[in-house]
GUKOL-879144 format. One line per 4 residues: number of its first residue (from 1); their letters; for each residue z negated, y, x negated of N, C-alpha, C, O. Coordinates in nm, 4 decimals, m for minus. Last residue first. Layout:
! GUKOL-879144
NUM = a = Z:Y:X:Z:Y:X:Z:Y:X:Z:Y:X; ...
//
This chain:
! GUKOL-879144
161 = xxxx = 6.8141:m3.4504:2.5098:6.7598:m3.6004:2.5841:6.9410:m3.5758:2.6932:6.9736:m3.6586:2.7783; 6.7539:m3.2549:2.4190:6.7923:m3.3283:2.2948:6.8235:m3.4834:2.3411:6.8455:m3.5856:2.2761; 6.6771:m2.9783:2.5156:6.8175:m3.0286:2.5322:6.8676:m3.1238:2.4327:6.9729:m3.1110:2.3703; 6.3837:m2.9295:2.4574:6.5160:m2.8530:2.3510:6.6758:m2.9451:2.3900:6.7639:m2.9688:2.3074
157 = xxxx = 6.3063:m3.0220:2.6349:6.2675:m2.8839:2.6641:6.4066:m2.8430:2.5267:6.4895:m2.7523:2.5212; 6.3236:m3.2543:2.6144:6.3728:m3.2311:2.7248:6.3909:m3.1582:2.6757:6.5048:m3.1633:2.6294; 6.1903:m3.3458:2.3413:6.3174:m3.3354:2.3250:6.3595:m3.2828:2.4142:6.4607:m3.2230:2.3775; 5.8995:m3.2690:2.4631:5.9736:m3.1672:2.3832:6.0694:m3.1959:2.3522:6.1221:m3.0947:2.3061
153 = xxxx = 5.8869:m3.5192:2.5792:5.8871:m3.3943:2.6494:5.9493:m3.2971:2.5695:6.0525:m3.2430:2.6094; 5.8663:m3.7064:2.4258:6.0141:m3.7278:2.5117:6.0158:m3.5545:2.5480:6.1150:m3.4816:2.5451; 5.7806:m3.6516:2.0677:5.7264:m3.6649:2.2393:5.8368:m3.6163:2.2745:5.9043:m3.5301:2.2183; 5.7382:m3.4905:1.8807:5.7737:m3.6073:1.8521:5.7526:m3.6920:2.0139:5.6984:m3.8017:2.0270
149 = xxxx = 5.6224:m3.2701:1.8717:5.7327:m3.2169:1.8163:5.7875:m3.4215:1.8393:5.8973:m3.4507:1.7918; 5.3373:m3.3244:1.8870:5.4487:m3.2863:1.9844:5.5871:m3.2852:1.9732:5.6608:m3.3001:2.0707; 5.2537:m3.4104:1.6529:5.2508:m3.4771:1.7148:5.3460:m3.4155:1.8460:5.4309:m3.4924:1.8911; 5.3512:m3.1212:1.5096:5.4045:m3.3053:1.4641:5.4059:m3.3999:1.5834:5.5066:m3.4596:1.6217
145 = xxxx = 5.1555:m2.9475:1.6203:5.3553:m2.9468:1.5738:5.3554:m3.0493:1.5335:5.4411:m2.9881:1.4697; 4.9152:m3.0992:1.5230:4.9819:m3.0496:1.7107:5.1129:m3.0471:1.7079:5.1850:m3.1222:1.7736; 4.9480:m3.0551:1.2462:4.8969:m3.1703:1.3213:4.9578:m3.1738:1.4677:5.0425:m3.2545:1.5061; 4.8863:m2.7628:1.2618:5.0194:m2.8454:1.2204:5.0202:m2.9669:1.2466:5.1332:m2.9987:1.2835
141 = xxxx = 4.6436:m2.7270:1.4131:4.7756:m2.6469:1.4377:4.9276:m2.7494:1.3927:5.0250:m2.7882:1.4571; 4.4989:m2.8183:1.1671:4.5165:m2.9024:1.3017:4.6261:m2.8771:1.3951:4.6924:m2.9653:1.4496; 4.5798:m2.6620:1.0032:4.5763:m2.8268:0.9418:4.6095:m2.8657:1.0984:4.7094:m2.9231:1.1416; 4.4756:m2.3871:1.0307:4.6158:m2.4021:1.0118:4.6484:m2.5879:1.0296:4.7579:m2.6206:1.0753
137 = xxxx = 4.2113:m2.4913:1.0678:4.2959:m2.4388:1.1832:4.4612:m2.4715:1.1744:4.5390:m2.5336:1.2468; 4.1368:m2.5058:0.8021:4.1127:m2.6077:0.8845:4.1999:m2.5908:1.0358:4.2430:m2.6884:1.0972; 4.2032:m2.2667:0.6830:4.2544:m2.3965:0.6856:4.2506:m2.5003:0.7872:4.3429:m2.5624:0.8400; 4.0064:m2.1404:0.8219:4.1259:m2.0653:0.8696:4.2467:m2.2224:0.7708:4.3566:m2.2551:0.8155
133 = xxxx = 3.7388:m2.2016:0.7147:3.7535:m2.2269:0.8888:3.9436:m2.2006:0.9070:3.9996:m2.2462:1.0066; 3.7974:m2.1691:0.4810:3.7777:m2.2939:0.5061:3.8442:m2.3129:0.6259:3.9410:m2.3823:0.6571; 3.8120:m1.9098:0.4358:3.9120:m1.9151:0.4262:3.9551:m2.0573:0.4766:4.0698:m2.0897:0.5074; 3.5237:m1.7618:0.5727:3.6847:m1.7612:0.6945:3.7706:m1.8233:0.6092:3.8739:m1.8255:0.6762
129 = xxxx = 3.4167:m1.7147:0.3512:3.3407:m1.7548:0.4479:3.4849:m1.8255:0.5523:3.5081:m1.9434:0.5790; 3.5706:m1.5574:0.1672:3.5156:m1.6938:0.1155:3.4299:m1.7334:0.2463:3.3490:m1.8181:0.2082; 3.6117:m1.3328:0.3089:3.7145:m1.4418:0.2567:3.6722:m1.5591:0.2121:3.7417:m1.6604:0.2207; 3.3703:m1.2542:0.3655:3.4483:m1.2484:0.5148:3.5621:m1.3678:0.4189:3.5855:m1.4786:0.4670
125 = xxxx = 3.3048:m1.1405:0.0978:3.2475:m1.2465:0.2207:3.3275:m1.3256:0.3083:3.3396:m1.4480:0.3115; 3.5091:m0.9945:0.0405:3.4864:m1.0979:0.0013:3.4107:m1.2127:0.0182:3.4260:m1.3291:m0.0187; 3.4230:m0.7879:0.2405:3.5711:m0.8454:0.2712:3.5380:m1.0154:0.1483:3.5502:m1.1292:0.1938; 3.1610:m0.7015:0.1181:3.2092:m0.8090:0.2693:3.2952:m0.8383:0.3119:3.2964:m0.9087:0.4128
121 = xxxx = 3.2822:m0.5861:m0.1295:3.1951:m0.6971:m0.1048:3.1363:m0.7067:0.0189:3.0163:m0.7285:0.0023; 3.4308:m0.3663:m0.0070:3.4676:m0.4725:m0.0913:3.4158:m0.6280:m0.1085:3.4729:m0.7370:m0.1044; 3.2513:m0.2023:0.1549:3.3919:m0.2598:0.1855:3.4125:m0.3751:0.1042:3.4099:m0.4855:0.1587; 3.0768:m0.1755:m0.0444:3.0586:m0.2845:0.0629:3.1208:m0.3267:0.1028:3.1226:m0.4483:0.1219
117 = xxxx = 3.2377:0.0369:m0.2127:3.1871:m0.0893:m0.2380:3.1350:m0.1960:m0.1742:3.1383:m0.3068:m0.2278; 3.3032:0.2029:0.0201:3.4153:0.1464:m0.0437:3.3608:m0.0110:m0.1015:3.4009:m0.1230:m0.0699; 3.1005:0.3013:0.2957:3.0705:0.2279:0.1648:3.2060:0.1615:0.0978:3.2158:0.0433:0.1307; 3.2457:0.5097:0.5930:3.2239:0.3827:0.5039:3.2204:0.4086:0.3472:3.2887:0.4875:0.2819
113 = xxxx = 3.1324:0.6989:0.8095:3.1960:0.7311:0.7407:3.1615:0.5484:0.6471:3.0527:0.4914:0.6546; 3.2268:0.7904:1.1471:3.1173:0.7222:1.0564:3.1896:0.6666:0.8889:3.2928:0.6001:0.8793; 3.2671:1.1083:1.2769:3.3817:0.9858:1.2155:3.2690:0.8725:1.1506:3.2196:0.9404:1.0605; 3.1953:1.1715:1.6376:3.1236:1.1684:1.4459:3.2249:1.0919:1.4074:3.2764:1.0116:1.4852
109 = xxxx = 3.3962:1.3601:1.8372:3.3306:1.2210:1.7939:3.3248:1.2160:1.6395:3.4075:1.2427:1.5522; 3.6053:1.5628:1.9176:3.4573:1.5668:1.9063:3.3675:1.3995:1.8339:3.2535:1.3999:1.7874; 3.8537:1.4714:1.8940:3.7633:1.4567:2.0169:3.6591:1.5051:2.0403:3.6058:1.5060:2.1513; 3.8971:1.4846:1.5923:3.9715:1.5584:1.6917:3.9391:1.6077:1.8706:3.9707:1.7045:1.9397
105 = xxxx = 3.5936:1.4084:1.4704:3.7348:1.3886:1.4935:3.7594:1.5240:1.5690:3.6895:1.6217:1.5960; 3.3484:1.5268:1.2533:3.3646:1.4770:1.3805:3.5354:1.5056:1.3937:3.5935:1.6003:1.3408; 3.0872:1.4378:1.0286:3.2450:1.5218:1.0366:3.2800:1.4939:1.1668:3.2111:1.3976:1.2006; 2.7349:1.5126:0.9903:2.8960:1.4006:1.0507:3.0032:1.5018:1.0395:2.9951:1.6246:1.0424
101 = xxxx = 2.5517:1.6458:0.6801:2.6202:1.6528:0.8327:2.7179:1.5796:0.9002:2.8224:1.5950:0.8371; 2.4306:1.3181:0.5354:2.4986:1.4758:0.5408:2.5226:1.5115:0.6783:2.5175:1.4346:0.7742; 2.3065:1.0993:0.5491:2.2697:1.1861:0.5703:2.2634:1.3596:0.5619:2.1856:1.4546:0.5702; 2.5146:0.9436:0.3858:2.4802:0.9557:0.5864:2.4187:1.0351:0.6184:2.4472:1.0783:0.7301
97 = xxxx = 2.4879:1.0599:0.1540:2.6616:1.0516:0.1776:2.6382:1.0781:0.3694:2.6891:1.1571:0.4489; 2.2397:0.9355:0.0743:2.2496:1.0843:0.0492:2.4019:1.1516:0.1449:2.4116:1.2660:0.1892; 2.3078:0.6970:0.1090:2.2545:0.7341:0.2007:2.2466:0.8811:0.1803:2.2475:0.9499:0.2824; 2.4900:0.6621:m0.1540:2.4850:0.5977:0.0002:2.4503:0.6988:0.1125:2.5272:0.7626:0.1844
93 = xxxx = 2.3269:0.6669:m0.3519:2.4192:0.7608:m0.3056:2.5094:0.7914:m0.1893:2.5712:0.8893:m0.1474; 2.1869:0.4473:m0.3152:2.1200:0.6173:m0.3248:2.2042:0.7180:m0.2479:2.1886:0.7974:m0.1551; 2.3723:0.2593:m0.3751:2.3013:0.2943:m0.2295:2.2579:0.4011:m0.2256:2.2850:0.4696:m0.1270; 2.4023:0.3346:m0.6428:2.5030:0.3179:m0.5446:2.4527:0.3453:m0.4162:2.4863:0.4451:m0.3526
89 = xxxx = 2.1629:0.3049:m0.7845:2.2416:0.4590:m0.7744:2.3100:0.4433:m0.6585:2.2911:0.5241:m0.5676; 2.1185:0.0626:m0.7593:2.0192:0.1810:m0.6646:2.0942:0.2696:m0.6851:2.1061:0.3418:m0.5861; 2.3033:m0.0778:m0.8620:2.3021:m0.0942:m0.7396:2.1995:0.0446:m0.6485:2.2060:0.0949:m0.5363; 2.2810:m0.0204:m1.0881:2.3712:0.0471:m1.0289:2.3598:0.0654:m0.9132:2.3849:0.1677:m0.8496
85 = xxxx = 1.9936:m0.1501:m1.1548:2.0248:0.0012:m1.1720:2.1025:0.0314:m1.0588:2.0580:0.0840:m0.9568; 2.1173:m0.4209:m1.1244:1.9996:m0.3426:m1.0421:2.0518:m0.2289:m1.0117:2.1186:m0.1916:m0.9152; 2.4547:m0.4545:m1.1967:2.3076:m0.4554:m1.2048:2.2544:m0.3915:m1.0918:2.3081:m0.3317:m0.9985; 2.6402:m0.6972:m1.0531:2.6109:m0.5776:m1.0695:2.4646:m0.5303:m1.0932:2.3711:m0.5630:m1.0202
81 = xxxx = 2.7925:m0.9766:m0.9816:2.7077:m0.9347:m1.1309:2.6948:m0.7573:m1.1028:2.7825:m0.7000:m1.1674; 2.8333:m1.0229:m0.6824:2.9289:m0.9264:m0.7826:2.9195:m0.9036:m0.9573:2.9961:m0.8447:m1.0336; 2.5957:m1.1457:m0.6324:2.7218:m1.2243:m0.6481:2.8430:m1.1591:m0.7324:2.9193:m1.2109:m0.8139; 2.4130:m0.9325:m0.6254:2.4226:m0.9572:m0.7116:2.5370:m1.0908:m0.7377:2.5594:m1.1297:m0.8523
77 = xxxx = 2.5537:m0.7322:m0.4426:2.5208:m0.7042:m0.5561:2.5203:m0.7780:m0.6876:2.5707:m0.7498:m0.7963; 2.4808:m0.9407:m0.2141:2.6351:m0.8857:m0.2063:2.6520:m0.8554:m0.3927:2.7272:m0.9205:m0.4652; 2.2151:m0.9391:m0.2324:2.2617:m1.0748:m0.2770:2.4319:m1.0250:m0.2876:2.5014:m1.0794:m0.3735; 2.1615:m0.6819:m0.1698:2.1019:m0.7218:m0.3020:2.2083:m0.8538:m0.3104:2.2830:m0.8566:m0.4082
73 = xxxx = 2.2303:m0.6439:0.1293:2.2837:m0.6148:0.0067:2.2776:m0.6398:m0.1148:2.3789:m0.6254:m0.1832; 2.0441:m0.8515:0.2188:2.1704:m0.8835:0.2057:2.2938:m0.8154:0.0911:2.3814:m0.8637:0.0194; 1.8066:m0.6635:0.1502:1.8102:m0.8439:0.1339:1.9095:m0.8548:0.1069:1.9320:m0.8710:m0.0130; 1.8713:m0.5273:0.3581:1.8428:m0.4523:0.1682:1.8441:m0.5813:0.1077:1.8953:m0.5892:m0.0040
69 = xxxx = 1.8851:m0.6380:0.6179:1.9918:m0.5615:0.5743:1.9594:m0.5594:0.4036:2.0506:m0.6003:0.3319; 1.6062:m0.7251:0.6019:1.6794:m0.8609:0.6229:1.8319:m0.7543:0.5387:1.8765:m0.7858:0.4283; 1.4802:m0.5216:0.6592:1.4762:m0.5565:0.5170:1.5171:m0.6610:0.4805:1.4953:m0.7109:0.3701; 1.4891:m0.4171:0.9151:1.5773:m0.3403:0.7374:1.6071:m0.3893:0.6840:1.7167:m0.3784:0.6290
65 = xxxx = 1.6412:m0.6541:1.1271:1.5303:m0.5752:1.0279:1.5991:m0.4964:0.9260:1.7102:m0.5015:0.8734; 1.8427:m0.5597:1.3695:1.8608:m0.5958:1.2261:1.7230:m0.6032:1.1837:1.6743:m0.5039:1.2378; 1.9821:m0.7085:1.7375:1.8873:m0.5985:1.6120:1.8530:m0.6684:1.4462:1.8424:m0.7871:1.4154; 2.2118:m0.6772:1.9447:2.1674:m0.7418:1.8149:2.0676:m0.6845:1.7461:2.1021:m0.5827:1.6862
61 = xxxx = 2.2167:m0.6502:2.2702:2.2035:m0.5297:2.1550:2.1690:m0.6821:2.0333:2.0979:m0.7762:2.0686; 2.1350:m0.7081:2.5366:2.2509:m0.7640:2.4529:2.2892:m0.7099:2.3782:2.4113:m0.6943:2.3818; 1.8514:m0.6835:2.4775:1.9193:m0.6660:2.5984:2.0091:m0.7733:2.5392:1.9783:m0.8869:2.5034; 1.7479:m0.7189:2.2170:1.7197:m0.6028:2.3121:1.8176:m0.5997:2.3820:1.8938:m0.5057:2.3592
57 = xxxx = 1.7286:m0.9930:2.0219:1.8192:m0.9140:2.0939:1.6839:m0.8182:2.1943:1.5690:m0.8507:2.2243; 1.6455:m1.0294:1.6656:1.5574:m0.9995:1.7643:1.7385:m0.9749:1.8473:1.8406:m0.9507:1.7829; 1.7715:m1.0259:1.3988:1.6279:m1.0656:1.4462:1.6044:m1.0878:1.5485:1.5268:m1.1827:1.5600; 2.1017:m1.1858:1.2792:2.0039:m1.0849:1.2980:1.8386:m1.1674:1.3641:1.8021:m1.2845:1.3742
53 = xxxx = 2.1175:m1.2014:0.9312:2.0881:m1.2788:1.0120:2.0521:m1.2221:1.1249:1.9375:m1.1810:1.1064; 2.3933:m1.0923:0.7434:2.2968:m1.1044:0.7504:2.2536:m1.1179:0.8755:2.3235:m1.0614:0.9596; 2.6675:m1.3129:0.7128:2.5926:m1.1910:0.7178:2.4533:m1.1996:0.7327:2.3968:m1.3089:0.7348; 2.8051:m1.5349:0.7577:2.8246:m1.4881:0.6265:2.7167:m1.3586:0.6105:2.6903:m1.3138:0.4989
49 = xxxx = 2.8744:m1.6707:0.9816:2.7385:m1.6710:0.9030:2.7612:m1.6647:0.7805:2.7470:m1.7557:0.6989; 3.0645:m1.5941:1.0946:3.1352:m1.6713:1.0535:2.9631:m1.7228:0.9830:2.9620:m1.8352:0.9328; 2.9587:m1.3912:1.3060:3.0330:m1.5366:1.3995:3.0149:m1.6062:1.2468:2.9347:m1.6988:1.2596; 2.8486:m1.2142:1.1385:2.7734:m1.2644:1.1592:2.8239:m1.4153:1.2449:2.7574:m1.5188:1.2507
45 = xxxx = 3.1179:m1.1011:1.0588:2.9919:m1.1370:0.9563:2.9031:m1.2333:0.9941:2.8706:m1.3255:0.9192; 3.1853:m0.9832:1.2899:3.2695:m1.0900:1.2498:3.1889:m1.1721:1.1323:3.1996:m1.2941:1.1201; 2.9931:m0.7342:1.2713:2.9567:m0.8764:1.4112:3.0631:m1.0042:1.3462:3.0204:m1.1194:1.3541; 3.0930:m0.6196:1.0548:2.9184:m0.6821:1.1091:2.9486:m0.8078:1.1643:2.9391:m0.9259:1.1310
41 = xxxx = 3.3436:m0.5223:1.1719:3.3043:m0.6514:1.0083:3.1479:m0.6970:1.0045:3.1039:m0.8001:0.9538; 3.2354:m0.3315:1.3723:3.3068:m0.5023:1.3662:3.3108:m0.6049:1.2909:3.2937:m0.7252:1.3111; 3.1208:m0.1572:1.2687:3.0289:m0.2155:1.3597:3.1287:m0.3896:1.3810:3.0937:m0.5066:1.3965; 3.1870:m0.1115:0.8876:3.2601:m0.1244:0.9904:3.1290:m0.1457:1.1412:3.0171:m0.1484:1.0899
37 = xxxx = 2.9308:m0.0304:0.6430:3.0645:m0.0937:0.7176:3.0427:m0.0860:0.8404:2.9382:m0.0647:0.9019; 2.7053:0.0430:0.5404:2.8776:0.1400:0.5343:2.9608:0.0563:0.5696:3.0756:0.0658:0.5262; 2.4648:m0.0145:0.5919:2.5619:m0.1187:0.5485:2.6590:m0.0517:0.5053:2.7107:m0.1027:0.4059; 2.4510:0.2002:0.8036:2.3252:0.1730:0.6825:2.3637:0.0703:0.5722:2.2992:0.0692:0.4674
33 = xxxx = 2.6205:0.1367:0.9890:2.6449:0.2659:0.9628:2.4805:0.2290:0.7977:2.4840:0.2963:0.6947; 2.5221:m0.1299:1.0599:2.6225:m0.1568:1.0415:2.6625:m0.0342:0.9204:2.7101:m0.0588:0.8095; 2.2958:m0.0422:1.1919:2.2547:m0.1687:1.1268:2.4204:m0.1739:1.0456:2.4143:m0.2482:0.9476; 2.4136:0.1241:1.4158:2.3465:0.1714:1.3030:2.2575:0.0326:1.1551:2.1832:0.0513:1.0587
29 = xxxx = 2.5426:m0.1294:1.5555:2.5933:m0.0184:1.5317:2.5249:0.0718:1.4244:2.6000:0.0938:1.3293; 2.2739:m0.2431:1.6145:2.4079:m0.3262:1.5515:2.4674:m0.2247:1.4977:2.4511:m0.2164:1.3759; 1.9752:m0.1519:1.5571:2.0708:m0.2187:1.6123:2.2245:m0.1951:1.5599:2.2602:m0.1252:1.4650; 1.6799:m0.2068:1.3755:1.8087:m0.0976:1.3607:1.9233:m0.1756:1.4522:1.9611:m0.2796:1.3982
25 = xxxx = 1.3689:m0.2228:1.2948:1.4643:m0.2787:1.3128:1.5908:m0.1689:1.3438:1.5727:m0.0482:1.3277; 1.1290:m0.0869:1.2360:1.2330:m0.1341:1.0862:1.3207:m0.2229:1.1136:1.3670:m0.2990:1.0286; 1.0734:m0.0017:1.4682:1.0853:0.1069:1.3762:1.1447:0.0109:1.3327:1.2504:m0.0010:1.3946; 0.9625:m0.2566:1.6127:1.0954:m0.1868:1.6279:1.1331:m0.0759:1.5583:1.2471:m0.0401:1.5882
21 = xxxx = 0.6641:m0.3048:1.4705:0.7618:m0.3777:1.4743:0.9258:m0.3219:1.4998:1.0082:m0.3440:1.4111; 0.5198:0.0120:1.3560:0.5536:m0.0599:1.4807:0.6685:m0.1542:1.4270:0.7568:m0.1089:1.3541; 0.3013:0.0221:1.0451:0.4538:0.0393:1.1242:0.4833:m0.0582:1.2215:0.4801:m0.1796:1.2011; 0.0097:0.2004:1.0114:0.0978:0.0668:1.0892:0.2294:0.1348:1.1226:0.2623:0.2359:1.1847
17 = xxxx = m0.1911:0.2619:0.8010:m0.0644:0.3407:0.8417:m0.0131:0.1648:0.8908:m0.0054:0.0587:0.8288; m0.5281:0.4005:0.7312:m0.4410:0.2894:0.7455:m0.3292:0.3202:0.8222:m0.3464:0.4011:0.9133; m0.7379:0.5106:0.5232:m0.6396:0.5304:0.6195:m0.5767:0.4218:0.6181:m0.5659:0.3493:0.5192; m0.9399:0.4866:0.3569:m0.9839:0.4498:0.4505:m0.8533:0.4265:0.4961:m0.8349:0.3066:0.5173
13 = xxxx = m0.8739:0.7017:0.1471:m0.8828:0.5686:0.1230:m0.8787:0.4643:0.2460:m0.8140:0.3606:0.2307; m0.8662:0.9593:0.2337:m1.0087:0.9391:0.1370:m0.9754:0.7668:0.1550:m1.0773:0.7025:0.1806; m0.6885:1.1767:0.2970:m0.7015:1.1302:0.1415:m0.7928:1.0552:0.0970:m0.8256:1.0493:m0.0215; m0.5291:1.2608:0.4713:m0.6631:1.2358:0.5046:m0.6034:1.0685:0.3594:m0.5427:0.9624:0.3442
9 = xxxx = m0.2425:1.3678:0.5836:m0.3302:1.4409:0.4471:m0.4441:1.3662:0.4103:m0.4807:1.3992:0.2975; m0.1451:1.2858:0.8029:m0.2250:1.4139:0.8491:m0.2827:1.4412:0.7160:m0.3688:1.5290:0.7114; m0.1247:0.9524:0.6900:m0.1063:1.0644:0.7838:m0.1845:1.1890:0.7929:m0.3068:1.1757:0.7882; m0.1131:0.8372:0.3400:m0.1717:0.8330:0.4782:m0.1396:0.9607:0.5513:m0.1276:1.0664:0.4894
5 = xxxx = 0.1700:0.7216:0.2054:0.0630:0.8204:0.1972:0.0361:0.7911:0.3700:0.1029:0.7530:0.4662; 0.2488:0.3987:0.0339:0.2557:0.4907:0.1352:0.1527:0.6111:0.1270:0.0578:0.6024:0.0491; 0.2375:0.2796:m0.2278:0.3622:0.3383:m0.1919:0.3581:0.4196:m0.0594:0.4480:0.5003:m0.0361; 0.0106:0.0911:m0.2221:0.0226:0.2157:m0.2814:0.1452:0.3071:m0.2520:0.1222:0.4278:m0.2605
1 = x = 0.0000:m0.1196:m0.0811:0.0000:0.0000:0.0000:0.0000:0.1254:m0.0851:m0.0082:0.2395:m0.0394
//
């Protein structure tokens, strides 16, 4: 608990600081904007279980812990070999980047702005997670073209009968 200060100034040791369970969770959309990716490369993250896990639903809301999210990045980090260090500059700089003013479109609507380097390392997720499932598809797919492709029916249909 050294890392926290107690409320209102009250310096004498005693204090005790509770964080409510739903404070250090973050739903999908801002669970995503704290990630610098996409709200979609999330959720596709999470069909293929390449992502991080979520916790809790609130309705039909996904919710994140933080610290399941700082978890995930670390392991993104360190599959990449990237040091520590960088890694804190990087995020640092991260969040210094969200917590600027939003730019907002043509509509009025915040643009949310993306992590290049996350970009990177969750597309490489997303590839080494999806490339199995996307064989395995192509395999059976072609499997189907064979076995059909060899049936009275499909000679009808191509005027072969």
């Amino acid at each position: 608990m050294s890392g926290l200060t107690p409320p209102d100034g009250a310096n004498d040791g005693l204090a005790t600081v509770h964080v409510f369970p739903l404070r250090r969770m973050l739903p999908l959309a801002d669970a995503a904007v704290y990630l610098g990716i996409p709200s979609r490369r999330l959720r596709m993250l999470g069909l293929l279980h390449a992502g991080p896990r979520p916790a809790a639903r609130n309705g039909r809301t996904l919710m994140y812990r933080v610290e399941d999210l700082d978890r995930y990045v670390t392991l993104l980090y360190g599959r990449a070999r990237i040091s520590a260090a960088e890694e804190a500059r990087q995020r640092q700089e991260w969040r210094a980047r969200v917590a600027a003013p939003a730019v907002c479109d043509a509509r009025g609507r915040p643009i949310r702005p993306v992590d290049p380097c996350m970009q990177a390392l969750t597309l490489d997720a997303l590839v080494s997670a999806g490339g199995p499932l996307g064989l395995k598809l192509l395999f059976a797919s072609g499997l189907g073209l064979i076995f059909l492709s060899h049936t009275p029916v499909m000679w009808r249909l191509y005027g072969m009968l």
